[in-house]
N, C-alpha and C positions, 0 to 999 in steps of 0.2 A: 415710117417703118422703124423696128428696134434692130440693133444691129449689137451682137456679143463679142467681145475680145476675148480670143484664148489664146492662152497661154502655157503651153506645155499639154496642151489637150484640155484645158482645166478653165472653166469660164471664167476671169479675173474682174471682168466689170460687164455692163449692159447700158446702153446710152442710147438715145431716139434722133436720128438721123435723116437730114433731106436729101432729096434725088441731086445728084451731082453738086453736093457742097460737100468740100474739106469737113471734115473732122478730126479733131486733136482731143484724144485720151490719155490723162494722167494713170500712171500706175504705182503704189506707192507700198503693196505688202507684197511684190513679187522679190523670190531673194537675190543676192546679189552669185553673178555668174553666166557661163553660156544656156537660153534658151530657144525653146521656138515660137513665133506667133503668128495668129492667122485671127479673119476676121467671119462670122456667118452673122447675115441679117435675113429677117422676115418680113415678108410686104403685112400687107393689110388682108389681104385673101388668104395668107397663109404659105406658100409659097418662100422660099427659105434657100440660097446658096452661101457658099464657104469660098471664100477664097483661098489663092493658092498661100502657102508656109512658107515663110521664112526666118533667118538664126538671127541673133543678136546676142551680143554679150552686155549686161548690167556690169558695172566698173561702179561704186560710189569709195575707194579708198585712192588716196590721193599717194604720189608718191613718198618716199621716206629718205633720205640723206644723214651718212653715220661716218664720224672717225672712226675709222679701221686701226690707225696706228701715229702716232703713241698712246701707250693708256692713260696717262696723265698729261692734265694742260697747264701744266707748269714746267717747264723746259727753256733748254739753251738754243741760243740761235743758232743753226746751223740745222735742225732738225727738221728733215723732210713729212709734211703732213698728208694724209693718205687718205681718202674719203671714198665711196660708195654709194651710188642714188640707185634706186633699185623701186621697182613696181607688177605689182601682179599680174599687168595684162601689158603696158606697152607704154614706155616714155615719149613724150612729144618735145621736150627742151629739157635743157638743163642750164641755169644760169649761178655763176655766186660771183660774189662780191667782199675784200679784205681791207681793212686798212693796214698799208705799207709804212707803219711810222720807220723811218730809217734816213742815212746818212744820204743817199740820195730822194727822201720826201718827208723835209722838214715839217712840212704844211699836211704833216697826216691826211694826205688825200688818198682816197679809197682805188682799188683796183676792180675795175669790173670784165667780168670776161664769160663768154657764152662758149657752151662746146658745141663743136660740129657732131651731128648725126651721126657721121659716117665713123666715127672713132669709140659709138659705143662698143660695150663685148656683147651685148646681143639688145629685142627688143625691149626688153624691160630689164637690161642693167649697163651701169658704166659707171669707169672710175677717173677719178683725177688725182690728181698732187699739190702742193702745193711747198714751196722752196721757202725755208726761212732764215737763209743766211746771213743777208743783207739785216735784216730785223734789230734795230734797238732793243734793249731792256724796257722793259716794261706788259702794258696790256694792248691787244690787238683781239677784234673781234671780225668773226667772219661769216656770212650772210650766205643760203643757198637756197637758190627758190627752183623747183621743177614741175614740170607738167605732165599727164598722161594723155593717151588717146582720148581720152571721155572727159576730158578737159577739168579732173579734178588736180589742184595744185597744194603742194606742198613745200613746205619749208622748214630748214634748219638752222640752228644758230648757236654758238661757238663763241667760248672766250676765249684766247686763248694768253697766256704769261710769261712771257720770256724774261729769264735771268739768268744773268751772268753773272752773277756777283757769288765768290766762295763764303763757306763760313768763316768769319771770325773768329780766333781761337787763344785765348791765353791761358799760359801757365801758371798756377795757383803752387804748387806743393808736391815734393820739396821743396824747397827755396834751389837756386841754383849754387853750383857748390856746395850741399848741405851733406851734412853726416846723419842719415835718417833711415829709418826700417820701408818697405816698399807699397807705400799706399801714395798712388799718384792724383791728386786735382785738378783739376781747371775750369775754364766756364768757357760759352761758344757761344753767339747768336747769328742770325741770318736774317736776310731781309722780305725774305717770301718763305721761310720753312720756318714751322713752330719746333718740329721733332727733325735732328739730324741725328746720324750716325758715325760712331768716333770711336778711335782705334791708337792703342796706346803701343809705339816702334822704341824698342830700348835697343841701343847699339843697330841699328836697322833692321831687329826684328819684332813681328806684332807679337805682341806678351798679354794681349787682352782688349777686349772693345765693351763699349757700354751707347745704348740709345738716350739721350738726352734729350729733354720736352724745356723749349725756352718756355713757353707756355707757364710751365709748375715750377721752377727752379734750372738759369743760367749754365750751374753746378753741373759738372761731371765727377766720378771717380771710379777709379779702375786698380784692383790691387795686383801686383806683379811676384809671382817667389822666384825670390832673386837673393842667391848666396852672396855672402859678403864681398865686397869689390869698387870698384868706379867703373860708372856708365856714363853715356848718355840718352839724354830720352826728349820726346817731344810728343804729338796729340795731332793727329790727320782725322777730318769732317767731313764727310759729304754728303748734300741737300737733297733733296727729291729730283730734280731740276739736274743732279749729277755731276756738279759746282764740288771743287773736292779742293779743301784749303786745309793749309799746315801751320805750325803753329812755329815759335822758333824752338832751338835747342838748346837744353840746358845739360850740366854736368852734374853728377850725385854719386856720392860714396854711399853704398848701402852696411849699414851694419844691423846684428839680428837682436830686438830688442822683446821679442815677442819668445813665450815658454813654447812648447809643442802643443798641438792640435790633437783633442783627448775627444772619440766618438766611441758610444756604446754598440753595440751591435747584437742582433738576434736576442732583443731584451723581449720576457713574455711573463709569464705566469707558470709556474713549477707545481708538481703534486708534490706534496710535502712524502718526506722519505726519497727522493728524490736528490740528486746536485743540482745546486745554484750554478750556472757558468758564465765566469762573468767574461766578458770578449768586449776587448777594448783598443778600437786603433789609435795608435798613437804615433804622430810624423810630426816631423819639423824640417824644415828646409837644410839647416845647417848642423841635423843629425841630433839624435835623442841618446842621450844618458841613462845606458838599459840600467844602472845599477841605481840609478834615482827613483826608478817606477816603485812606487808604494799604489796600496790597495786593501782595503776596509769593507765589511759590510755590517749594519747597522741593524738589528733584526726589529720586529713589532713591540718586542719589552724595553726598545733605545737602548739594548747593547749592543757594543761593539767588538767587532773580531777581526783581526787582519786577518788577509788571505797572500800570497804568493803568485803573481802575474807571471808567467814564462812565456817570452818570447817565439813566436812559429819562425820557425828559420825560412828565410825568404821572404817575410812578409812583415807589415805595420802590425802584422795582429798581435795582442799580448792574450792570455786566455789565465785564467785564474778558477780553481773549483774550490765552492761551500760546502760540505756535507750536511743537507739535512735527515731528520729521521719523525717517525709519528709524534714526540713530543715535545718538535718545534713550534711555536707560535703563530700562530695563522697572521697573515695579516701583507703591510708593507716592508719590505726590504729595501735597505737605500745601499746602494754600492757607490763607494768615492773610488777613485784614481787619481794619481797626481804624480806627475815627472816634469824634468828639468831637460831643458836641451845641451847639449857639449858647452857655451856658452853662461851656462846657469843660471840662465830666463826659469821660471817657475809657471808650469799652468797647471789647474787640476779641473776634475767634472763628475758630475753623476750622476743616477742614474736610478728606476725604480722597479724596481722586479718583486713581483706576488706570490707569495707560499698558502696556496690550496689544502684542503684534505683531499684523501682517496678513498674509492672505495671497495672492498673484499668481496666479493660476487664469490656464491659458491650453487653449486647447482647438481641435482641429486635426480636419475632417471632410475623408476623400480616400477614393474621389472626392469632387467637391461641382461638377455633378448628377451624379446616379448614373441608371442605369437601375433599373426595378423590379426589386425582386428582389434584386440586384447587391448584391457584398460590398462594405459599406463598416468604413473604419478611422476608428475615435471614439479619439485620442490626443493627449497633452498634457504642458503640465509643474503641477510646482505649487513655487512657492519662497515665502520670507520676504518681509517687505515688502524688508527689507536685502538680500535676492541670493541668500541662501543657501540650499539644499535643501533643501526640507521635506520630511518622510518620518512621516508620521503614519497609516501603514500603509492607508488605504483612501481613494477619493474615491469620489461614486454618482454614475453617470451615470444621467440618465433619458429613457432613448432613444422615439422612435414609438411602441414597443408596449409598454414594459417601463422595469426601474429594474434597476439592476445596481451591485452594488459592487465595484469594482476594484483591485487592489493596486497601491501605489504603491510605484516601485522606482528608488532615486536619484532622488526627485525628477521621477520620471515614469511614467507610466501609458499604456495603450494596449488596446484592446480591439474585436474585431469585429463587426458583424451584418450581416444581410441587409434591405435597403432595401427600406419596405414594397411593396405589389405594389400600392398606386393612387397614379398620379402626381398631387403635390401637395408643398407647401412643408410639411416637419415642422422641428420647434422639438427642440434637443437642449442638454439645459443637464451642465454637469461640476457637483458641489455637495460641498462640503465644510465641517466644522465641526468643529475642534479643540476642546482642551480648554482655552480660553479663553471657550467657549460663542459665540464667534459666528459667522456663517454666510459662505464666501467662495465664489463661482462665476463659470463663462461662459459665452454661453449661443451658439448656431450655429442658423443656417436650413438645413435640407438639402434641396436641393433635385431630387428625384426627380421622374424623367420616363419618358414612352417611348418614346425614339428616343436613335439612340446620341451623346452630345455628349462634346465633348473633356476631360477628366479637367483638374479645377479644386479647389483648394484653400483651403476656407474656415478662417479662423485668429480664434478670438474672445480676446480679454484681457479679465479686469476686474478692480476693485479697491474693486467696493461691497460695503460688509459689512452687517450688518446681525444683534442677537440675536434676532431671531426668523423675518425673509424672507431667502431668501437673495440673492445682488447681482445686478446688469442686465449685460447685455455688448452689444456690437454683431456681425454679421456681413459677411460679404463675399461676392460672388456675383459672375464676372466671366464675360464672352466669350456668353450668351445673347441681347441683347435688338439688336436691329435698328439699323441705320444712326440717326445721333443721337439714339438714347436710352441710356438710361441706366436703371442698377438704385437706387430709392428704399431707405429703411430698413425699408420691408415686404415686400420682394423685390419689388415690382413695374417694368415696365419703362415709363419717360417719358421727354417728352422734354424736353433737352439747352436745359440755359440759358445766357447768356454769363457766367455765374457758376462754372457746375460745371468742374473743372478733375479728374484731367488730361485728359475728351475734346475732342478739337476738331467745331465742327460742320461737317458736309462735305455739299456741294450737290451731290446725284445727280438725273439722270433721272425723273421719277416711276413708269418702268413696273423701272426697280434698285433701289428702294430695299426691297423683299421683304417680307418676313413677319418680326414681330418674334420669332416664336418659332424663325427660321431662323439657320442662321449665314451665308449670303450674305450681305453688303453690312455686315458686322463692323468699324467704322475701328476701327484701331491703328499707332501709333507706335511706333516703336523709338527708341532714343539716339542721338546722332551721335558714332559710331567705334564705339559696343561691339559687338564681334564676338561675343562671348555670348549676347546679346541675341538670343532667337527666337519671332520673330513669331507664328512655326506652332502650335509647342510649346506655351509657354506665356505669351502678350504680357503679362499680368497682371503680369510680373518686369521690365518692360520700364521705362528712365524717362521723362521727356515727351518728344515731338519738338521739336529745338531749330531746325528751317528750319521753310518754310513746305507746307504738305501738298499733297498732290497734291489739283485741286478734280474732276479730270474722272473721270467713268466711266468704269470699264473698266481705269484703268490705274494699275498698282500695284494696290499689297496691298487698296486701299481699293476697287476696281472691284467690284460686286456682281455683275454678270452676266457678265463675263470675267474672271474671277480665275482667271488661271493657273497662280497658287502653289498652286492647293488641286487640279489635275488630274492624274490618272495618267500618267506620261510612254508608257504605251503606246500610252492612250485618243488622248495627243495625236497620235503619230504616224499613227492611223489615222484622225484627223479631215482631217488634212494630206491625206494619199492622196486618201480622198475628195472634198476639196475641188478636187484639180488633174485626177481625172477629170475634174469635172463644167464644169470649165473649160474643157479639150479636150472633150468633147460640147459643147457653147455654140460653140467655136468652126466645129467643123467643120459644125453643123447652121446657122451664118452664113454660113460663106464657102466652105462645100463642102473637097473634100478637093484637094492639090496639082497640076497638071495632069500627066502623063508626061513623061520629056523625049526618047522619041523618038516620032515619027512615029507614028499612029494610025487606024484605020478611026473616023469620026466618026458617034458613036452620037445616037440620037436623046436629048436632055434630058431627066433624069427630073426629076420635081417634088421637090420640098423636102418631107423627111419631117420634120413636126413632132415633137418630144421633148413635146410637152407638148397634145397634142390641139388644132394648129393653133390655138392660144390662145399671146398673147406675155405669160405672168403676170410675168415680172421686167421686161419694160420695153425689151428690150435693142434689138429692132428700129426701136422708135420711137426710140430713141437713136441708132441708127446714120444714120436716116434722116437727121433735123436735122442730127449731124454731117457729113453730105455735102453739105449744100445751101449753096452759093454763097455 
C-alpha cells in the first residue's frame, strides 16, 4: 500500500509501506516552526484511511550565547562579566568553561561549571556572571557550549584582556623651570592601547586634552592661553581598559611671545558701487594694542589704500569700511591687518574679497491701467552699473499668469501679453542673474480695470541685488484717484497731506468732488510757458505749477462738474442750442409774445399756458414778482 505524509494538510512526501512494519520518513523542505502531521495510506483495492493529527515543533537553530556587558574586551580586573544564552523554542543545558590565570592558579587551569535548570529566567533564556577580580593581567579566553530541546548545540567563545597597567607619560616641553609662551609636549605609550586620551591640569585645572595614536606618533601637544605668571603643570592618560596614569609635575613661567590672533570675518564678494567691509577679529591673551591695528586694501590695478579699523565696543571685532563706486576695477581685493599685543609681539593676516559689477534693471508697463483683456507692453532696458549695455542674452519676466524669458537686444527687451480678465492690481517683476551669480530686477504694479482709462506709463528702476532674492523696485500709477488724493506705495488712493508734493490740495464743492475711482475732478498742473506740456494727454510729464491754482469749481482744468476741456465740441454746441430754446420758451411763457404793430380786432385774453403743469419749479415768477414791487 502507499501511504502520504501531510503536513499542515499539504501532502509533503508518498512512500510504499508494509502491513505492520515501522516506517521512518525524512522530511527536508518543511519550514522550520510549530506544525501539524498526520499520515493517510491506500490499500490495493483502493480503500484509503487518515490517521489521527498531531503538533510538533521543527527547531533547526541552535542556541546563541552573548556578552551583554562590558562592551569592550579589554579591561581591568575586577570587572564583572555578564552573558546571556538565549533560544527560540527551549534550552536543555548550559555549560562554559574559563581560564582562571591568577594568583591563586598558577598553572592556568581552566574553570568549568554547568548551570542548574532551575535558575533559568524562563524556557529559552538565562544568564550568568562571571567575577574577575582575582584575574592576572594578561589574556583569558572563555568557552560556552549550550543545548536546546531539539538537541541543536551551540557555542561561544571569547577573549577576553585584562590590564592593569597605566599609561606612561613623560614630559617633553617646556623644560621644567623654563621661561616659555604656552604650547605644552609630551609622549605617552601603553601596553594594550594604541590610542589613549590625555588632558593637560595647569595649577590643578584641565586647560585642554588631545587623543594621541602611539600607533602614528608617541608625541602629544595641547596649547594652553595662559597670561603671564608661574604655574605648574603635568599630563593625565587613560586606556580603554580605564588604566588612568600621571605624568610628574613640572614648574613654568609663562611669558607672551606670540603677536595677536588676526581672523577675517563675513569675507564674500561685493557689487561694485558698493562698501568693502572688512571685519577683523583680533585677540590676544595678554591684550591687544587698539592703537597699533593698521589696515590696507590692495585693489585689482595692485594699488594700495589704507583704511581705518574701529573697534565694536565690547567685542574682538575691529570693522573698517572701502568705498567702492562703478569705476572701480573688477577683480581681487586683498585686505592686510596687522596689530601688536601690549607686549609688542607683532602679527598680521589677510584676506581676499571680490568686486563684481551690477546691474540697472528698468522696466516699463503701457498701458498702465489697462483694460481686461487689453494688450499690454512689458519693456525695458538692462545696463552695467557704469552705463554701459548689458547683453547677457535673456531677462524672465514674471507676468499675472505666467514667467517668460526674453531676449535681450542692445541692451533691451520688450515683450507682450494680454491683461488678465479680472480687474485688480497685479505685480510684474523683470529678473535677471548673470554670471556673477547675483540676482538684479524691477518690479511694476499693473493696474487692470474695467472701464476705459487714459493710457499711463508705469517705469520701475532698481539696483538691489542680492545671491539668492532677487532686488525690490518701486512703481508709479498716475491720473486714477479723485480730487486730493493720491496714489500710496500699494496703489491705493488717500488723501493728500501738506507734505506730498507735486499735488496741490484744491477745495471743491462737496457734491464735485466724485468718485475716486472717476476721472472728474483730476487736479493737475501744467508749467508755466511750456507749450508741450498737455494736460489732457498725459499731465504725469507735466512740472509743478509755479502760480497759484485755480481754488473754485468749475473752472479750469481743475472743475469737476464743468470741465469743459474733457467735452465733445459737438456735444457742446448742441447743449448751447438747447440751452437758448429754453430760454425763449421762459420768456415768452413770462411776458407773452410781442404785440402787432398794426391795428387789430381785440380778442378775448387767453390764459397763460404753463410749460411746466402750472407749477413755477425754477422760481422765476416769484422772482419777477419782488423784482417789480416798489
Amino acid at each position: 500500500m502507499t501511504c502520504d505524509l501531510l503536513v499542515d494538510g499539504d501532502v509533503e512526501t508518498t512512500v510504499t509501506a508494509l502491513n505492520n512494519v515501522t516506517a521512518t520518513i525524512s522530511v527536508q523542505n518543511v519550514s522550520e516552526g510549530r506544525h501539524e502531521w498526520a499520515v493517510r495510506c491506500t490499500d490495493l483495492a483502493g480503500w484509503d484511511n487518515v490517521s489521527e493529527t498531531r503538533r510538533y515543533i521543527l527547531d533547526r537553530t541552535a542556541p546563541e550565547a552573548l556578552l551583554t556587558s562590558p562592551p569592550r574586551l579589554v579591561m581591568k580586573s575586577g570587572v564583572t562579566l555578564n552573558f546571556a544564552v538565549t533560544d527560540n523554542f527551549g534550552l536543555d543545558g548550559v555549560t562554559y568553561s574559563y581560564s582562571n590565570f591568577s594568583v591563586d592558579n598558577p598553572n592556568y587551569e581552566y574553570v568549568n561549571l554547568t548551570l542548574n535548570k532551575s535558575s533559568y529566567a524562563s524556557v529559552n533564556e538565562t544568564q550568568f556572571a562571571i567575577e574577575t577580580v582575582l584575574w592576572e593581567e594578561g589574556d583569558h579566553d572563555i568557552t560556552i557550549w549550550a543545548d536546546d530541546i531539539a538537541s541543536n548545540n551551540g557555542t561561544g567563545f571569547y577573549f577576553i584582556t585584562i590590564d592593569n597597567t597605566a599609561p606612561l607619560i613623560n614630559l617633553l616641553s617646556p623644560l621644567n623651570e623654563s621661561v616659555t609662551d604656552a604650547t605644552f609636549v609630551f609622549n605617552t605609550s601603553d601596553n594594550t592601547d594604541d590610542a589613549v586620551e590625555c588632558t593637560l591640569y595647569v595649577n590643578e585645572t584641565a586647560r585642554g586634552s588631545s587623543s594621541v595614536n602611539n600607533s602614528i606618533t608617541p608625541n602629544g601637544t595641547i596649547r594652553a592661553s595662559l597670561i603671564q605668571g608661574t604655574y605648574q603643570w603635568r599630563v593625565e592618560c587613560i586606556d580603554d581598559a580605564g588604566n588612568n596614569g600621571a605624568s610628574e609635575t613640572w614648574n613654568i613661567t609663562i611669558i607672551d611671545l606670540t603677536g595677536p590672533e588676526i581672523t577675517f570675518n563675513d569675507v564674500g564678494t561685493v557689487i561694485r558701487g558698493n562698501d568693502i567691509i572688512v571685519n577683523a577679529t583680533i585677540s590676544d591673551i595678554s591684550g591687544v594694542d587698539e592703537s597699533s591695528v593698521q589696515a590696507s586694501i590692495e585693489d585689482a590695478n595692485n594699488i594700495t589704500s589704507n583704511i581705518t579699523l574701529q573697534r565694536v565696543t565690547g567685542t574682538d571685532s575691529y570693522v573698517g569700511v572701502y568705498p567702492t563706486n562703478s569705476t572701480f576695477p573688477l577683480g581681487t581685493y586683498i585686505a592686510r591687518v596687522s596689530a601688536e599685543d601690549v607686549f609688542g609681539n607683532q602679527n598680521s593676516n589677510y584676506s581676499d574679497y571680490g568686486l563684481t559689477y551690477g546691474y540697472v534693471v528698468n522696466l516699463i508697463l503701457n498701458p498702465n491701467p489697462a483694460q481686461t483683456g487689453q494688450q499690454v507692453t512689458a519693456s525695458g532696458t538692462v545696463s552695467y552699473d557704469n552705463g554701459e549695455i548689458a547683453n547677457d542674452g535673456f531677462i524672465t519676466l514674471m507676468l499675472p499668469d505666467t514667467s517668460i524669458d526674453v531676449v535681450i537686444e542692445n541692451g533691451g527687451f520688450s515683450h507682450m501679453f494680454n491683461a488678465p480678465g479680472v480687474a485688480a492690481l497685479y505685480g510684474v517683476i523683470a529678473t535677471i542673474t548673470p554670471e556673477n551669480g547675483f540676482t538684479f530686477s524691477a518690479a511694476g504694479m499693473l493696474n487692470v480695470t474695467n472701464e476705459t482709462q487714459a493710457e499711463n506709463t508705469t517705469t520701475t528702476t532698481t539696483t538691489t541685488t542680492s545671491s539668492n532674492n532677487g532686488g525690490s523696485g518701486s512703481t508709479s500709477d498716475f491720473g486714477r484717484c479723485g480730487v486730493n488724493k493720491v496714489e500710496d506705495e500699494n496703489g491705493r488712493c488717500v488723501d493728500i497731506t501738506e507734505s506730498d508734493t507735486p499735488t496741490e490740495i484744491v477745495s471743491l464743492p462737496e457734491q464735485s468732488q466724485g468718485d475716486e475711482n472717476s476721472n472728474s475732478g483730476v487736479v493737475t498742473f501744467g508749467s508755466c510757458g511750456d507749450g508741450s506740456c498737455d494736460q489732457n494727454e498725459n499731465p504725469h510729464n507735466c512740472a509743478l505749477d509755479c502760480g497759484e491754482p485755480e481754488k473754485t469749481a468749475g473752472v479750469g482744468k481743475a472743475g469737476g462738474f464743468l470741465n469743459l476741456s474733457s467735452i465733445n465740441s459737438s456735444l457742446l454746441w448742441l447743449m448751447l442750442v438747447l440751452l437758448i430754446v429754453a430760454f425763449v420758451l421762459l420768456y415768452l411763457y413770462q411776458y407773452g409774445a410781442p404785440e402787432p404793430s398794426m391795428p387789430s380786432i381785440s380778442a378775448p385774453k387767453m390764459p397763460k399756458f404753463s410749460l411746466f403743469k402750472k407749477k413755477d419749479h425754477l422760481g422765476i415768477d416769484k422772482y419777477m414778482e419782488n423784482r417789480n414791487k416798489p
